[in-house]
C-alpha positions in Angstrom: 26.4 30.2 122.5 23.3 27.5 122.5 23.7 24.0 123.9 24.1 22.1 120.5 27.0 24.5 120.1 29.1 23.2 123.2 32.5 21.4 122.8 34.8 19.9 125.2 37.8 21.7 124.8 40.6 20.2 122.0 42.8 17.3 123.4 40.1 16.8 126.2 38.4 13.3 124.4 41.1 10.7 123.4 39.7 8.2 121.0 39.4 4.5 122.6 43.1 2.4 122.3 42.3 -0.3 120.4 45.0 -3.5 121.6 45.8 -6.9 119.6 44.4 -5.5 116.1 47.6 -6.0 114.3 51.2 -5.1 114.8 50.9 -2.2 112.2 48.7 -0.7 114.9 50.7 -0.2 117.6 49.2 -2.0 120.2 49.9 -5.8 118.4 51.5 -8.9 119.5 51.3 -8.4 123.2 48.7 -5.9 123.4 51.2 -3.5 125.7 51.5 -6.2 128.1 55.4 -7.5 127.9 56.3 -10.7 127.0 54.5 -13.5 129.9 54.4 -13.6 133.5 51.3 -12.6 135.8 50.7 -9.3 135.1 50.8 -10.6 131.1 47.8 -13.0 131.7 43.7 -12.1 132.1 42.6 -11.7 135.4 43.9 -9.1 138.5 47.7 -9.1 138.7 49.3 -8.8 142.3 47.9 -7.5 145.5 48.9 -3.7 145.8 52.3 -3.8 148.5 53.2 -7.4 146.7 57.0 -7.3 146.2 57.7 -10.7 144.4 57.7 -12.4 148.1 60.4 -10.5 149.0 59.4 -8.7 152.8 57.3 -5.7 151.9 57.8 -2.4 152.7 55.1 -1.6 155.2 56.1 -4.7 157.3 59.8 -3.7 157.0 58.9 -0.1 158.8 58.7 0.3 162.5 55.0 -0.1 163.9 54.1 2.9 165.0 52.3 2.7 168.6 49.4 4.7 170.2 46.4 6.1 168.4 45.7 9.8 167.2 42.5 11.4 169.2 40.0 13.1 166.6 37.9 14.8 169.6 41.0 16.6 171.4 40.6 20.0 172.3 43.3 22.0 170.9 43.9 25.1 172.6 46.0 28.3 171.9 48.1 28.9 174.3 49.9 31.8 176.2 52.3 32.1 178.8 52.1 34.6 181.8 55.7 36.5 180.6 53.7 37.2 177.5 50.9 39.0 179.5 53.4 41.4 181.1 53.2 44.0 178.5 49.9 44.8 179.3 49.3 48.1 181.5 48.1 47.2 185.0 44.3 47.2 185.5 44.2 45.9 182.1 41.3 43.2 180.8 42.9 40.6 179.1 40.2 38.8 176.9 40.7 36.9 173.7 40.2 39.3 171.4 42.7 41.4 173.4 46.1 38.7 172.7 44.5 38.5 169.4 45.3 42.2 168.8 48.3 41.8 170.3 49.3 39.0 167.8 49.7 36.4 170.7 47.1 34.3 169.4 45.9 33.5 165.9 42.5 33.2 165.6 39.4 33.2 168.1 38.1 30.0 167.0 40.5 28.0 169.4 39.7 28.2 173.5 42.9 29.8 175.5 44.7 28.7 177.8 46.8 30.1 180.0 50.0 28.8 181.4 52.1 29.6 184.2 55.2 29.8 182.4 57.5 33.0 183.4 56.4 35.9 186.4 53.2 39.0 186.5 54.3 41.8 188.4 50.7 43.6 187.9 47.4 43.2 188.9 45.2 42.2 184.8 41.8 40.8 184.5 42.4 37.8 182.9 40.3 36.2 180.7 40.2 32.9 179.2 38.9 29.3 178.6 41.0 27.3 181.1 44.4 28.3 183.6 47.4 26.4 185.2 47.1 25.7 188.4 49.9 27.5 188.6 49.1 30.3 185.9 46.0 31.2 188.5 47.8 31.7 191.4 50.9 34.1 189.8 47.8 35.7 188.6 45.8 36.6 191.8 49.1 36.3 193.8 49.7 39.7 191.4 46.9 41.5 192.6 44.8 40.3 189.5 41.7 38.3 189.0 40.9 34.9 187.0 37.7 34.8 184.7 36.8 31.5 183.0 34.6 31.8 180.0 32.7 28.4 179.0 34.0 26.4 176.2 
């Protein structure tokens, strides 16, 4: 295929509408505008939200309060009762609770919370702890390594 030979494909190109050219055209009389008012006449029609003066929507919702922080750290987290089927003696690192299918992907720092008992002594590692996830942890037998974000 050369370049002189390329076609947009078939219904792709509408030809132009062609208003107020006659009634037998289609597009006569009004010109696919109605009959009067504002949006009939040249020029912009309403604002965009403009309800006829009646109260618009967006001031008729609740406000919504507080902001949304782009530059929050989201982290994935993992509770202690989840560590507990690791063997004791065990290094816990990321890409270990990833193989374990406790967290999803790597790209997120860990951290671990304090939520449920360790009856054995793991190296755990991750991005940040609990206070009180670090001392079940030692408390365990088991020792607390923070990687760097």
């Amino acid at each position: 295929m050369m370049e002189h030979q390329v076609r947009p494909p078939a219904g792709a190109r509408h030809p132009r509408k062609r208003v107020g050219r006659g009634d037998s055209s289609g597009h006569g009389s009004y010109s696919g505008r109605g009959i009067k008012g504002q949006k009939a006449r040249s020029g912009k029609g309403p604002r965009r939200g403009f309800e006829g003066g009646q109260l618009p929507l967006v001031k008729a919702l609740p406000e919504k309060r507080g902001f949304f922080n782009l530059f929050r750290t989201q982290y994935a987290v993992v509770n202690l009762r989840s560590l507990e089927r690791f063997p004791a003696g065990t290094r816990v690192t990321p890409e270990t609770l990833q193989a374990a299918g406790l967290i999803k992907d790597l790209k997120q720092p860990v951290k671990v919370l304090g939520d449920g008992q360790l009856t054995r002594g793991l190296t755990v590692v991750a991005h940040r702890f609990s206070q009180s996830a670090r001392e079940k942890i030692q408390a365990a037998g088991g020792t607390v390594e923070e990687l760097s974000s």
